[in-house]
Each structure stands twice: as structure tokens, then as C-alpha cells.
N, C-alpha and C positions, 0 to 999 in steps of 0.2 A: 385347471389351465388347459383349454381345449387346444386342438392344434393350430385350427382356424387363428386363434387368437396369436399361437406363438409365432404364426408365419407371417401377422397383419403385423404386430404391433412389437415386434422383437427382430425376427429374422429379417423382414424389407427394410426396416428402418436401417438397420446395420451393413445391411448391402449398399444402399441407397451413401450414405455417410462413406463406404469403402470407394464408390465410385466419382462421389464428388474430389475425395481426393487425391484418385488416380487421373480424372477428369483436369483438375486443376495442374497438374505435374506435368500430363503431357501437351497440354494446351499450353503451356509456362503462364498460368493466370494464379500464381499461388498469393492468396488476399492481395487485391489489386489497391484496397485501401487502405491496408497497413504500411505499405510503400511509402506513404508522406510520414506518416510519423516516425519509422525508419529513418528517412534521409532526413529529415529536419529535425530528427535527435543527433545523427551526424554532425550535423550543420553547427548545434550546439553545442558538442563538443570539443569540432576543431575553434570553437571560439566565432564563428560567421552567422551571422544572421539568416534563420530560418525564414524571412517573409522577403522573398526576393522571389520574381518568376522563374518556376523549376519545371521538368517534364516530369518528377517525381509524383503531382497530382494527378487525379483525375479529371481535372478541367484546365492544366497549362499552366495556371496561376500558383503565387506563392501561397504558403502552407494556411490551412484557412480555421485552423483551429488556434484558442490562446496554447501557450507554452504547457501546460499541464501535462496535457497528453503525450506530447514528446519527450519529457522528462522524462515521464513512469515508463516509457518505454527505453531509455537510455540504456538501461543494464543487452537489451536483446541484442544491441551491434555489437556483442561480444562474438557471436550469430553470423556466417554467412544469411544474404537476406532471403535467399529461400527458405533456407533452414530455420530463420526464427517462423517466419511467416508461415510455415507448417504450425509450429510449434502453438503460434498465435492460433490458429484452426482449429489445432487440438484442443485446446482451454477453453475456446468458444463455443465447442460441443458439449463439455461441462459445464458452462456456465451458463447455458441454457437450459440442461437439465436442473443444476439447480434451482434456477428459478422455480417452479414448483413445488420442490421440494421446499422452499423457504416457506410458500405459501399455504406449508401443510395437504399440499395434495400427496397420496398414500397409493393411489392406485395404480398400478404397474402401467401398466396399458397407456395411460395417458404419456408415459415418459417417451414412449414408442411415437408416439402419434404426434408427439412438438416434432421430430426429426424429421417428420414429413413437409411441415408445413413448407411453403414456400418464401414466407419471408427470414424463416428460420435457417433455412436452406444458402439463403441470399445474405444473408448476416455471418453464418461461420464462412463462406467462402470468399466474400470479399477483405474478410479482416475489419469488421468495423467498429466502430465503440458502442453499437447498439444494445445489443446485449448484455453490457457492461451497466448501459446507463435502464434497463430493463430488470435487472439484478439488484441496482441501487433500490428502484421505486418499489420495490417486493422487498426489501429492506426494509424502508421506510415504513410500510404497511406494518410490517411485521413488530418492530420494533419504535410501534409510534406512542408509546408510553414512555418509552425513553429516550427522554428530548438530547443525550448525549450521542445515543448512538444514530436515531433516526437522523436528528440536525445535522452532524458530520457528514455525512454518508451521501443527503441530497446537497449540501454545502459543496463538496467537493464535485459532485457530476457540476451545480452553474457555474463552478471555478475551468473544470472544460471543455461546457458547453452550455449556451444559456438556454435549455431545451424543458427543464421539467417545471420550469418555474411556478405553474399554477400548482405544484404539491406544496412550495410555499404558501401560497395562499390557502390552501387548503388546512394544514399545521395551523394557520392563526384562525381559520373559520371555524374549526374545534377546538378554540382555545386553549392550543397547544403554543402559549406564547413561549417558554423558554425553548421550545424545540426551533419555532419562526425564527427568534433570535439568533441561536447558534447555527442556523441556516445560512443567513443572510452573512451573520460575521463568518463562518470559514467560507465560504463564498468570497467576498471581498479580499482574506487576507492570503488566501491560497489566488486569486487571481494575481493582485497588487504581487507576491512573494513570488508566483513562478514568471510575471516578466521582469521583476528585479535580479531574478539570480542570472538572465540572458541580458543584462544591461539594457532594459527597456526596450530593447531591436524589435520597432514592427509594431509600438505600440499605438502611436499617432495615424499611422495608415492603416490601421486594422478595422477599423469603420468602415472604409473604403473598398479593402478587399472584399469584406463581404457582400458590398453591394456590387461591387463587379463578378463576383462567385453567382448571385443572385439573377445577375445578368446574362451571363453566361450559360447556364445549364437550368435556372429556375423555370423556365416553359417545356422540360422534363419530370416534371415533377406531378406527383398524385394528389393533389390539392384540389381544392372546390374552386380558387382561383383562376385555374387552369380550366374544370369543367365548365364554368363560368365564359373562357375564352371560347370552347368551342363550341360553344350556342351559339356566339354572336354579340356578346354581351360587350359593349367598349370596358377597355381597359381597368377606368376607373370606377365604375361601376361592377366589376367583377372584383377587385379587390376590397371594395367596401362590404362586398357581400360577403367574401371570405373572412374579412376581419369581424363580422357581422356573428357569424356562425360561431369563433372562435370564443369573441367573450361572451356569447350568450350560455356557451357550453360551462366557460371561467364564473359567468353567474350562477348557473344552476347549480353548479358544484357548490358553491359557498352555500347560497340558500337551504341546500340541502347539508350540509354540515350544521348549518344553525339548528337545524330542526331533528339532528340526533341522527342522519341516514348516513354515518360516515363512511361503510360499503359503497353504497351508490355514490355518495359524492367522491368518493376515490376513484372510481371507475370514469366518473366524467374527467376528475382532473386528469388522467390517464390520458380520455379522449381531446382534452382541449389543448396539452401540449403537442398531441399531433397535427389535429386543426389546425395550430396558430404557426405550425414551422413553412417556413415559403418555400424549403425545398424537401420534396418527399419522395424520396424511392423505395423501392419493395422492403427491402432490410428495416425500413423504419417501423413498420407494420408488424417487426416479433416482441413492440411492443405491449401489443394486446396479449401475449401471454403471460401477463400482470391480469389484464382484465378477465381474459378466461377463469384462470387457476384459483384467481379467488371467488369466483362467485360459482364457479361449478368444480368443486373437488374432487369428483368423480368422473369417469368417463360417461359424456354424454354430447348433446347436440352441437354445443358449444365449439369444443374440439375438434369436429369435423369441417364445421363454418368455411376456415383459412383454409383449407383444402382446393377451395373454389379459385384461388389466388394464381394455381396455375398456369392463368389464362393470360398471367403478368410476363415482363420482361424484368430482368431487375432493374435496369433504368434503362435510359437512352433513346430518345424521341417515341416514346408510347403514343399508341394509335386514340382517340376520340375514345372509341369501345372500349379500351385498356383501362385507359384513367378511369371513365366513368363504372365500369367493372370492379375495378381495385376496390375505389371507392365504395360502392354499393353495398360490397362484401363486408369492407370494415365497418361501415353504419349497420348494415343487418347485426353483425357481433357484437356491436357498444350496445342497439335496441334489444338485443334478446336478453344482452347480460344484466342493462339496466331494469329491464321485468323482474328478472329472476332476481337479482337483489334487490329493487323497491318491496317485492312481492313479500320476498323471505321476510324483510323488518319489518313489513306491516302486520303479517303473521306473529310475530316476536310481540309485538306490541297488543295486538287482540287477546294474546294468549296471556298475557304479564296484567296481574288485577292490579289497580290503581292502588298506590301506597294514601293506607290515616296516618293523618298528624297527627300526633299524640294530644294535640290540643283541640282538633275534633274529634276524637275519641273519649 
């Protein structure tokens, strides 16, 4: 363990982590979007409905998640709310490392080098469910022969938030039907169950919010839709194209699951729930540390990629450069990682001699 190494990949990282959150304390910016789920588990508790317009959001409006997530947070308003939202910070730098670590990466180094990244950076400091829902899909992977634990696990992130969805698709493209299934159903009954235990408040206008949320801060966001706008492209024709890129990303993943490359087709599915989300800020991007981890176990190019990400704000009216930059960086990471695992199975397959049937034998 040379020293270069222990001062890259050990020492800055941990300084880096010290000053975000001395950064955050005296700025008073301590996760700015844990805030909603804070106050709209309040909200829940004294008995008042959570989806009323709050300044507790980040964009003015009422809470714009289903009930799930403010529940699981209910027990933290035991918490002064800087004190949980520390606290929330804290677990978020572990469960970031975890991640990794679920996906059998080993290599010290690499653990150093997530704490750099900037979307990584942007997710423990705003407080957001990224990482959470990042931790799920490295679950999933992990744990996709057992359709109890994998199904729950993605089941419960589209119960709060309907973001990974094409990993469902993915489970039935490798007919992984009983996992699809147990998906879909706690899905359903974790949504249906957590607006029942708040007496359905918010469920009829939640459609709406979101397309008012959509409206509101959606032309901040890192999407093709967006790069789309600033060429010049009219409106409708910019989201056709983004919605264009998204299921074709949702096709190839399948296609490529039918045909045995479940590596790469995970990796796209990875990629198509980022595609297909309308609103994209920086934090949404640590969840390529699913796609890294698993297709590069080790410390290499990969890793360094997001590094480039710098050059981002974490949201709030990004420049033409920015978006298209952001972007650039995360297509270069999904292209390299998709080589390197097409490459890997096709090697696996060159190398593995054709099985005889005993009946041409």
C-alpha cells in the first residue's frame, strides 16, 4: 500500500466527507431534501395531510413522493431536524460504500474513489433516496436467484418511487417470473397500504402534482429532452426523442436478457431508468455505481469516468455545456461498461465448448 495510494484514495476522500459536512453545518444546508420527508412525516403524524403546498420542498409544492418514504422516516422526528438529517448523511456515506461491497468489489481503492465522485457527493449531502434506491438495484443483481429477496426489495423502491421499473422488466426478460411477480405484487400493496394507513390524503391529486413538479423545475434537469431543447428542437419533437432513446435502451435490455447477456442487460436496465426519469439532477447519476461495480471489480478506468462530473452543479438552472457535459460523461460510462461486459460474455461463451446430448453422443 504505497503512500500515493493512501493519500488518493483514503486520506482526501475522508477529508473531502469532513468538509462536506462541516460545509453543510455552517452553510445551514444540512440534506436539503430530506427536509420533505421530515416535515411530511410530521404532517403524518399530527394526523394532516402531507400533500398540501409546503416550503418544506424543494420546489414550493406539496410532498411529491407516495407515503412510503415518510413513513420509513417517521421514527427520525424523534430528531431535532438538523440532527436527524446529519444523521441521514451519515448512513448515506455507508450506504454508498455498501453498495460495492454488495457487488463484490474487494478492492480498497475503489471505496476511496465512490467518495470522490460528484454525484456521490451530491446524494449524501442533499439527503436523498438515491442511494437507497442505488443499494436496492445492487440488491437485486445480487440476489436475483431469489425471487423473495430480489422481488421485495425492488417491489418496495416502485412502492416509493416508480424509478427502476425496467429492473422489472428485466426479472421477466430472464425468466425470473416468480421474482416479476413478487415485484409487481409488493409494489401494489406497499403503495395501495402506505396511502391507506394516511387515509388516502393526496391520492387523487398526486397525478397532478407530479405534473406540476414536472413543470416547475423539469427544464433543470440532465435529460436528452432537455439537450433536445437546446439545439432548437420544438418541444414535441424533443420529447419524442427522449422517450425514443429510453425504450430503445428498455428494448435492448430485454433483447439482450433473452439471449443469456444478463450483465449487459442489467447494465442497460440501470441505464433506461435514468433515461426514461423527466427530472434528472446530479445525485441521480450515483446511480451508475451499480453499473460501474459490477462490470469493473477492480480499480480501473471506469471509476475515474464520474470524476469528470465536476464540471456539474447539483441542480438549478444548468448552463447548455452542463447538461450536455453531464450527459456525455454518463453515456461515455454506460458505452465503456457495456463493452466491457458484452466483451467479458462473449469471451465466457468462446471459451465454454458446446454441451452433447446424450442422444447425439
Amino acid at each position: 500500500m504505497g503512500i500515493v495510494s493512501v493519500a488518493a484514495f483514503a486520506i482526501l476522500p475522508a477529508v473531502v466527507i469532513v468538509v462536506l459536512f462541516a460545509g453543510t453545518l455552517a452553510d445551514d444546508a444540512v440534506a436539503p431534501d430530506f427536509l420533505q420527508f421530515y416535515r411530511a412525516a410530521e404532517a403524518i403524524l399530527a394526523g394532516d395531510d402531507p400533500y398540501v403546498a409546503t416550503d418544506a420542498t424543494t420546489w414550493g409544492g406539496p410532498f411529491p413522493y407516495p407515503p412510503l418514504p415518510a413513513l420509513g422516516v417517521a421514527p427520525l422526528t424523534l430528531l431535532p431536524l438538523e440532527a436527524a438529517g446529519l444523521l441521514v448523511m451519515a448512513t448515506l456515506v455507508l450506504v454508498a460504500l455498501a453498495i460495492p461491497f454488495v457487488l463484490g468489489v474487494r478492492d480498497w481503492r475503489c471505496y476511496g474513489l465512490v467518495l470522490l465522485w460528484p454525484p456521490v457527493i451530491s446524494a449524501i449531502q442533499t439527503g436523498n433516496v438515491t442511494l437507497w434506491f442505488a443499494l436496492a438495484a445492487a440488491l437485486v443483481w445480487r440476489f436475483r436467484e431469489r425471487a423473495t429477496i430480489s422481488g421485495s426489495v425492488l417491489g418496495l423502491t416502485l412502492a416509493a418511487k416508480f424509478f427502476l421499473w425496467p429492473l422489472v422488466a428485466w426479472l421477466a426478460a430472464t425468466r425470473r417470473i416468480a421474482g416479476t411477480v413478487i415485484a409487481s405484487l409488493v409494489g401494489i400493496v406497499a403503495l395501495v397500504g402506505s396511502w391507506a394507513a394516511i387515509g388516502f390524503d393526496g391520492m387523487r391529486e398526486y397525478p397532478s402534482i407530479l405534473h406540476d413538479l414536472e413543470e416547475v423545475v423539469g427544464e433543470d434537469s440532465y435529460t436528452a429532452y432537455i439537450v433536445a431543447l437546446d439545439v432548437g428542437l420544438p418541444s414535441e419533437v424533443a420529447r419524442g426523442l427522449w422517450l425514443t432513446i429510453g425504450l430503445a435502451l428498455v428494448a435492448a435490455a430485454i433483447l439482450l436478457a433473452r439471449h443469456g447477456d444478463e450483465r449487459t442487460s442489467f447494465v442497460l436496465g440501470i441505464t433506461a431508468a435514468l433515461a426514461l426519469t423527466p427530472i434528472v439532477w446530479l445525485h441521480y447519476f450515483a446511480l451508475l455505481l451499480v453499473v460501474v461495480a459490477l462490470v469493473q471489480p477492480r480499480l480501473g478506468l471506469l471509476w475515474f469516468l464520474p470524476l469528470g462530473m465536476v464540471v456539474t452543479p447539483g441542480s438549478g438552472h444548468p448552463s447548455p455545456f452542463e447538461t450536455g457535459a453531464t450527459l456525455a460523461i454518463a453515456a461515455l460510462i454506460v458505452g465503456v461498461a457495456v463493452r466491457t461486459s458484452a466483451g467479458a460474455y462473449a469471451r465466457t461463451n468462446e471459451s465454454t465448448p458446446p454441451r452433447v446430448s446424450a442422444r447425439t453422443a
